[in-house]
C-alpha positions as CSV (number, residue, x, y, z in Angstrom):
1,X,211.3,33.1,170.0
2,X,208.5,30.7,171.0
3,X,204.7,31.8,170.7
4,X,204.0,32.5,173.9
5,X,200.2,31.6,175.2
6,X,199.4,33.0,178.6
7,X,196.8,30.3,180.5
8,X,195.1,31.0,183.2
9,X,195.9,28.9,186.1
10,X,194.4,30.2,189.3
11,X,191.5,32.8,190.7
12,X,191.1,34.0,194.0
13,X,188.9,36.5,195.7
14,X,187.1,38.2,198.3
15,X,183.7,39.8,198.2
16,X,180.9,40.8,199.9
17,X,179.7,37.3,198.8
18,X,182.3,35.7,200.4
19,X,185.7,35.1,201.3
20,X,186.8,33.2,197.7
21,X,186.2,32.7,194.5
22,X,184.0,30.2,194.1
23,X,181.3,31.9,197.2
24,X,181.6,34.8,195.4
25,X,180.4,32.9,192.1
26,X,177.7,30.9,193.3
27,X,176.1,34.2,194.9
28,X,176.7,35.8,191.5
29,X,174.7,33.0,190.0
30,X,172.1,32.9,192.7
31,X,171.4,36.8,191.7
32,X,173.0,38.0,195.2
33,X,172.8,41.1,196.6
34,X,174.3,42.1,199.9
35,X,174.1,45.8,201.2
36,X,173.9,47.8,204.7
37,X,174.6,51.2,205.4
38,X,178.1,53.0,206.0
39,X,177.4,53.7,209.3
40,X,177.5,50.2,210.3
41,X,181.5,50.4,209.3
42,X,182.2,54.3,209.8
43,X,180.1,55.0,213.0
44,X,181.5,58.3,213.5
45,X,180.9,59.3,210.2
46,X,176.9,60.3,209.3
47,X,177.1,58.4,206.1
48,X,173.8,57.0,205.3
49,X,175.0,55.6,202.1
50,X,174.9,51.6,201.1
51,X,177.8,49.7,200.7
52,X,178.8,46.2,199.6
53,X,181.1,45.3,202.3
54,X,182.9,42.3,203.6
55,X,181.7,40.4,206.8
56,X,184.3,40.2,209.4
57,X,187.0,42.1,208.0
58,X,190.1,43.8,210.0
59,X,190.0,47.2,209.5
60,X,192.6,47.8,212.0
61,X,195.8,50.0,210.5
62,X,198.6,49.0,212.4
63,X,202.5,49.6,212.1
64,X,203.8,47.3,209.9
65,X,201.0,45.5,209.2
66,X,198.3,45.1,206.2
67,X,195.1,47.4,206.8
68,X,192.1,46.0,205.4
69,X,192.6,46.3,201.6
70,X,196.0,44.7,202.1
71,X,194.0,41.9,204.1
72,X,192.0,41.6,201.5
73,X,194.7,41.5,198.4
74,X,196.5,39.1,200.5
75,X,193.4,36.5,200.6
76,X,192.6,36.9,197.3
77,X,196.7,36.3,196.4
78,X,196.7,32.9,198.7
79,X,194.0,31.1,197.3
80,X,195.0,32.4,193.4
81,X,198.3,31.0,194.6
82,X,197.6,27.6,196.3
83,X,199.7,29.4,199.0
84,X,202.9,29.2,197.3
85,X,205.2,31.9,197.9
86,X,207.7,31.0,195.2
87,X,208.2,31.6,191.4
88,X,206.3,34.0,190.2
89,X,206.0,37.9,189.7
90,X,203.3,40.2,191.6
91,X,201.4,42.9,189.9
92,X,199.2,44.9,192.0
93,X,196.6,47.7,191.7
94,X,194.8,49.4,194.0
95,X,193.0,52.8,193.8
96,X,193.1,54.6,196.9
97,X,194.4,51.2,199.2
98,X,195.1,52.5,202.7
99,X,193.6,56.4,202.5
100,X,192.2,56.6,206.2
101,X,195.5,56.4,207.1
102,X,195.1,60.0,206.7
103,X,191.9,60.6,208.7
104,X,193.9,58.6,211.5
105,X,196.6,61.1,211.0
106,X,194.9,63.9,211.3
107,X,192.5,62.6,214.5
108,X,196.5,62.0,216.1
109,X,197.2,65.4,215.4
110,X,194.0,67.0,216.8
111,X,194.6,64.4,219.8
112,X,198.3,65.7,220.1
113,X,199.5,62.6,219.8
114,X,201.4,63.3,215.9
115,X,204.6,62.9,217.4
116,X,204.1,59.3,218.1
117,X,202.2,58.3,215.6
118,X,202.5,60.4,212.4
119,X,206.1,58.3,211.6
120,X,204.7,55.1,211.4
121,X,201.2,56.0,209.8
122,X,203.3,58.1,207.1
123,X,205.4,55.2,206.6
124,X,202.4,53.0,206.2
125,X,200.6,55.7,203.6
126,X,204.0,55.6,201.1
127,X,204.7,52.0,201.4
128,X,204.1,49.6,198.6
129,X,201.7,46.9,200.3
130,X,202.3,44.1,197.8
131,X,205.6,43.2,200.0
132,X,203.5,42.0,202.9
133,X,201.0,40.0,200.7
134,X,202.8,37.1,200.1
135,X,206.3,36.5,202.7
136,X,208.2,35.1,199.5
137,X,211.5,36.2,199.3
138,X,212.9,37.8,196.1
139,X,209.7,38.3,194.3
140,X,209.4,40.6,191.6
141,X,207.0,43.8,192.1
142,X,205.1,45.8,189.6
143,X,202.8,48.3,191.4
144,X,199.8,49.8,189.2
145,X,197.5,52.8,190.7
146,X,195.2,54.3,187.6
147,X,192.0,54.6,189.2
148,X,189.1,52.0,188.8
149,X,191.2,50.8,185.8
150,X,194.0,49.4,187.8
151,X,193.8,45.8,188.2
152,X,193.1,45.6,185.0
153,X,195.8,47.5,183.9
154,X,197.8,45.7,185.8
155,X,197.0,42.5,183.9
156,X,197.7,44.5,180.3
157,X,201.3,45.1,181.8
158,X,201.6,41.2,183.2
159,X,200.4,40.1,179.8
160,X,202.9,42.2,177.9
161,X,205.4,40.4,180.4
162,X,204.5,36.9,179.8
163,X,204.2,36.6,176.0
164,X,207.4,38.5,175.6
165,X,209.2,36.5,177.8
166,X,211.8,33.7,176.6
167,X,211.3,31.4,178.8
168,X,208.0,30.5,181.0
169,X,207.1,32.6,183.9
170,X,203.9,32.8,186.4
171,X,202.7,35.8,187.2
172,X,199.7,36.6,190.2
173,X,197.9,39.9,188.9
174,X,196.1,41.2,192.2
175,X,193.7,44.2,192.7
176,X,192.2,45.3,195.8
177,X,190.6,48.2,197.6
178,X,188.6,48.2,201.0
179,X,186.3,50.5,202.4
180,X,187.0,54.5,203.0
181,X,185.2,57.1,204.1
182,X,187.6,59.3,201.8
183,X,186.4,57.4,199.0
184,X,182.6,57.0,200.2
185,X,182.8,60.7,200.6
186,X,184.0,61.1,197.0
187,X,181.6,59.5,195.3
188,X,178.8,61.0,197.3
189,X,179.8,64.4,196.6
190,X,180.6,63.5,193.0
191,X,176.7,62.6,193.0
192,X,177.5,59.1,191.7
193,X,176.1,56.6,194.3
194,X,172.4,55.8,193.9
195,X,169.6,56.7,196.7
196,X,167.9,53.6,196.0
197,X,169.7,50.4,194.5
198,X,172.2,50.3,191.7
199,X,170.6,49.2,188.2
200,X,173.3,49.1,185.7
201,X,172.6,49.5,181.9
202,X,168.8,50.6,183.7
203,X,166.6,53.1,182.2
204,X,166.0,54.6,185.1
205,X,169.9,54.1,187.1
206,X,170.9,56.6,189.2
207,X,174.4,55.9,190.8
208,X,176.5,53.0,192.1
209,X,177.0,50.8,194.8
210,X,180.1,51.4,196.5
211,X,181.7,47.7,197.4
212,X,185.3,46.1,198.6
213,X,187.3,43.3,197.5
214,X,190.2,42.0,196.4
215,X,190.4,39.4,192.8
216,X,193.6,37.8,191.9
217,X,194.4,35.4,188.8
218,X,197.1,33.4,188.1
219,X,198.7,33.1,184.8
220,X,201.4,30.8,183.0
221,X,202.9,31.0,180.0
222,X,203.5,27.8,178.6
223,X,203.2,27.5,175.5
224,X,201.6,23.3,175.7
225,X,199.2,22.5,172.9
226,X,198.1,20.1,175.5
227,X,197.1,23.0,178.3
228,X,192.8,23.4,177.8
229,X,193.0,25.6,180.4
230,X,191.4,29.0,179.7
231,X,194.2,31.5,178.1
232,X,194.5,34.9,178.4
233,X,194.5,36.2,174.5
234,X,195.0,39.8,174.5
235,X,194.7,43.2,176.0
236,X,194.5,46.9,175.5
237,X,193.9,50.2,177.2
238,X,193.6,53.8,175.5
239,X,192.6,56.9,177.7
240,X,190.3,59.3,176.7
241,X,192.5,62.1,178.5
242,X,189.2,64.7,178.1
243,X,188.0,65.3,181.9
244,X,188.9,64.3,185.6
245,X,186.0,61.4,186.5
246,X,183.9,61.8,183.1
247,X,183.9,59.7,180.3
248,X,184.5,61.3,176.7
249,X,181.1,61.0,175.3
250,X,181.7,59.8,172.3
251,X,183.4,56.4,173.3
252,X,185.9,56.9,170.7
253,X,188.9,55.6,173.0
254,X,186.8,53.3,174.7
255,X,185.8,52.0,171.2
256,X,189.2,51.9,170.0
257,X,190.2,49.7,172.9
258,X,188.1,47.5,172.5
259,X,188.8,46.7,168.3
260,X,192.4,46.9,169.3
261,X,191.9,44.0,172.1
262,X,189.9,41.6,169.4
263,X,192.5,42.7,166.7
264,X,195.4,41.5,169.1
265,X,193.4,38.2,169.5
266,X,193.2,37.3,165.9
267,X,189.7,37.9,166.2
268,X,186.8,39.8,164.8
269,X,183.7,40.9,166.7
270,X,181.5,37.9,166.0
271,X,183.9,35.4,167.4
272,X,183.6,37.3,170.9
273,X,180.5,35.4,172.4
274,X,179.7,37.6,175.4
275,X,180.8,40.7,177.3
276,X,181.5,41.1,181.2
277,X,180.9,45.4,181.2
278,X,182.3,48.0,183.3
279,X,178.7,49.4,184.1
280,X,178.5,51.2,187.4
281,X,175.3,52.1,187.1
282,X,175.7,55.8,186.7
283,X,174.2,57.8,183.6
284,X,177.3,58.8,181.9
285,X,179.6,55.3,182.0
286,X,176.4,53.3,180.8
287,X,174.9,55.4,178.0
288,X,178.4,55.2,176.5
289,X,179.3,52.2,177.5
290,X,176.0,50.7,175.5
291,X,176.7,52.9,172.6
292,X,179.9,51.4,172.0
293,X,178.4,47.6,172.3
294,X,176.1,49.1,169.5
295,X,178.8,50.2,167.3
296,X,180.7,47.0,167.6
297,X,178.2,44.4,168.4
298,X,175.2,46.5,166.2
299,X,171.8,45.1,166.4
300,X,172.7,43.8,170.4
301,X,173.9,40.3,168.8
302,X,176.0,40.0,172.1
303,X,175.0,39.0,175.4
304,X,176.3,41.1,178.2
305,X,176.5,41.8,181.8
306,X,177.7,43.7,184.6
307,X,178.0,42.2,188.4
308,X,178.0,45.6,190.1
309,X,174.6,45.6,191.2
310,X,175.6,42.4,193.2
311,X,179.2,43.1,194.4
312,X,179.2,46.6,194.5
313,X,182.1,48.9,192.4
314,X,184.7,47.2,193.6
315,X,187.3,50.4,192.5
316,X,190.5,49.3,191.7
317,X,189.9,45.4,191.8
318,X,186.3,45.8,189.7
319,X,187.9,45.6,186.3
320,X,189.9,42.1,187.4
321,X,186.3,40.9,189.2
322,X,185.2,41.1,185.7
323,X,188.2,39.0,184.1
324,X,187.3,36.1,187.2
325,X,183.7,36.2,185.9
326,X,184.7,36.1,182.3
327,X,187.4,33.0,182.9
328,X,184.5,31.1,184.9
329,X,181.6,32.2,182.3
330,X,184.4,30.1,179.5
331,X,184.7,27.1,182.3
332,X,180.9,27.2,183.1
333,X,179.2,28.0,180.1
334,X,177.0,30.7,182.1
335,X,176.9,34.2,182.3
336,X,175.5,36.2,185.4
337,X,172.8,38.3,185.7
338,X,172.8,41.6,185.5
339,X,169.5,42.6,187.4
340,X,166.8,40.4,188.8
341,X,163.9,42.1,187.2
342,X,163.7,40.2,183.8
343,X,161.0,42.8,182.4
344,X,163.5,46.1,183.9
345,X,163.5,48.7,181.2
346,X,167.4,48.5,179.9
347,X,169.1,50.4,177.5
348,X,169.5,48.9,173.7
349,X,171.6,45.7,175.0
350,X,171.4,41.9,175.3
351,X,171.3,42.2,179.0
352,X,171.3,38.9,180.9
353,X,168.4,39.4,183.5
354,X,167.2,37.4,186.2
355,X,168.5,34.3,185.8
356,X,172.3,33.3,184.0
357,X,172.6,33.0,180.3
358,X,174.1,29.8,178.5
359,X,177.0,31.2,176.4
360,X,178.7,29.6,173.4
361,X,182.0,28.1,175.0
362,X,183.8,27.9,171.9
363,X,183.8,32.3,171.6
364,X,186.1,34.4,173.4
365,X,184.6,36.4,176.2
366,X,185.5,39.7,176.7
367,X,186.1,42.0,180.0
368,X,186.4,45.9,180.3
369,X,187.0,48.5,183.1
370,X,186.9,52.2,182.9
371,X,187.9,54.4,185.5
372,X,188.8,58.4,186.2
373,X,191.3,60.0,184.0
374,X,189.8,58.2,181.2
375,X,191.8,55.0,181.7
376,X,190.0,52.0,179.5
377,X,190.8,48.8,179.9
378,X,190.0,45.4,177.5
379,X,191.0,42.1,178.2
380,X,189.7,38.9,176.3
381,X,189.8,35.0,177.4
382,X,189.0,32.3,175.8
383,X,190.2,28.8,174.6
384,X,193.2,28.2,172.5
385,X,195.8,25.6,172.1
């Protein structure tokens, strides 16, 4: 069977940056931040939590029509796409998607109007979205919900599509998630969101910034020696499988997914030239998300960064936001920011601070998510014949 190397051919998203990809990475650039309170989005709700939300967007759920995250999935999808609806196989994640649809139908029953609408908000709540993201007919669906990890793993399941595949395919790996006050609420209560701003990898962090979005990349799998595009050269995922929203703290399994991605590649650790990290912000992923850089990278002879402090945690689309940076770090030669401050006190990493870092095109770049149930996720790019 012909070597198979997956390229990536397309990115797409929407942020609270803006509403594509290339918005989104100039703000990401430019050190961005855009946050307001809940309350601006959930007025009867008295959330005075900050969000990273996205300007203008439909939050309207409707029969038969996309709520907002499907909005947003579906935006992302077009411009990943150049609109064509044709030829290609879907693979979506989301982590909670449309979960007011509950809070809707409970205000319909308190209102004592269930009858009417409890069928069509039900149906909405079961339905797989990804058929109204893209009207092509005949399109192949694979539907991934694992938490924060999903878009990501997502693109481990694509991958494992394309390079086995005998003949060339295309595949658009989509992840999105918009704003909910059952997920606001969540993380509140969990005592993950921070009461001031979100620092990741900071000393002195104390939560995250809740955000929506939707990222989306492309990929081919022609196998042309003449294709510089960037390729997709492996994945992996492990699960820790030891608590409900916790990280193992050892960062054995995260560790492990992370060899087993650069083994997959061909590679070893000094041939990856910088990381694009999960880092929420919150004590527990950071300290052992550091630790493990440590362990593989030791002496911080890596850069890294996070963009969570600028588009918010992103849920289920955060871990494929990372793979969009890390594609346009390998086309750009520049790695974001994590923080503006460039003297903030930061855990034992190569941090990129204030301003973006010039990175060695010629490494591989590497991307990881994390999310509850101990789902890990690694994923690297970089630039191969």
């Amino acid at each position: 069977m012909v070597e198979r190397h997956v390229k990536v051919v397309g990115l797409g998203a929407v942020s609270c940056l803006g509403n594509d990809w290339p918005s989104t990475w100039t703000g990401l650039l430019k050190g961005q931040t855009k946050a307001s309170s809940a309350r601006e989005y959930f007025p009867d709700f008295d959330l005075s939590t900050r969000v990273a939300a996205v300007p203008g967007l439909d939050r309207q759920l409707e029969r038969d029509a996309l709520g907002a995250a499907g909005r947003l999935g579906q935006m992302a999808m077009l411009e990943a796409t150049g609109g064509h609806e044709h030829g290609f196989h879907i693979y979506g994640g989301t982590n909670h998607s449309e979960s007011d649809i509950l809070i809707e139908l409970q205000a319909g029953v308190r209102a004592g109007r269930h009858r009417a609408m409890a069928g069509p908000l039900w149906d909405a709540l079961h339905r797989d979205p990804t058929p109204n993201l893209i009207s092509g007919p005949g399109l192949p669906r694979t539907w991934v919900q694992s938490a924060c990890a999903s878009g990501q793993n997502s693109l481990v399941f694509a991958a494992a599509d394309l390079e086995e595949a005998a003949k060339q395919l295309r595949a658009a790996v989509v992840a999105m998630d918009a704003l909910s006050r059952i997920g606001v609420i969540g993380f509140v209560r969990a005592g993950a969101v921070s009461q001031t701003e979100c620092k990741p990898f900071h000393r002195d962090r104390d939560g995250l910034l809740i955000g929506e979005g939707a990222a989306c990349l492309m990929l081919d799998n022609d196998a042309s020696p003449k294709d510089s595009r960037v390729s997709l050269l492996a994945c992996a995922m492990t699960c820790d499988a030891g608590h409900p929203t916790h990280p193992d703290e050892s960062g054995i399994h995260l560790e492990r997914c992370i060899r087993s991605a650069i083994s997959k590649a061909g590679l070893r650790p000094d041939e990856v030239g910088a990381a694009v990290l999960h880092g929420t912000g919150t004590q527990a992923n950071d300290g052992v998300e550091a630790a493990v850089v440590e362990r593989i990278w030791p002496g911080s002879s890596i850069p890294c960064t996070s963009v969570k402090a600028r588009l918010g945690h992103t849920m289920g689309a955060a871990g494929l936001f990372n793979c969009l940076v890390a594609v346009e770090a390998l086309r750009s030669g520049l790695l974001p920011s994590t923080l503006n401050d460039r003297n903030a006190a930061t855990l034992e990493l190569d941090l990129v601070l204030a301003v973006p870092r010039a990175i060695d095109r010629s490494k591989a770049v590497l991307a990881t998510c994390s999310g509850f149930g101990g789902n890990n996720v690694a994923a690297l790019f970089g630039y191969r014949g």
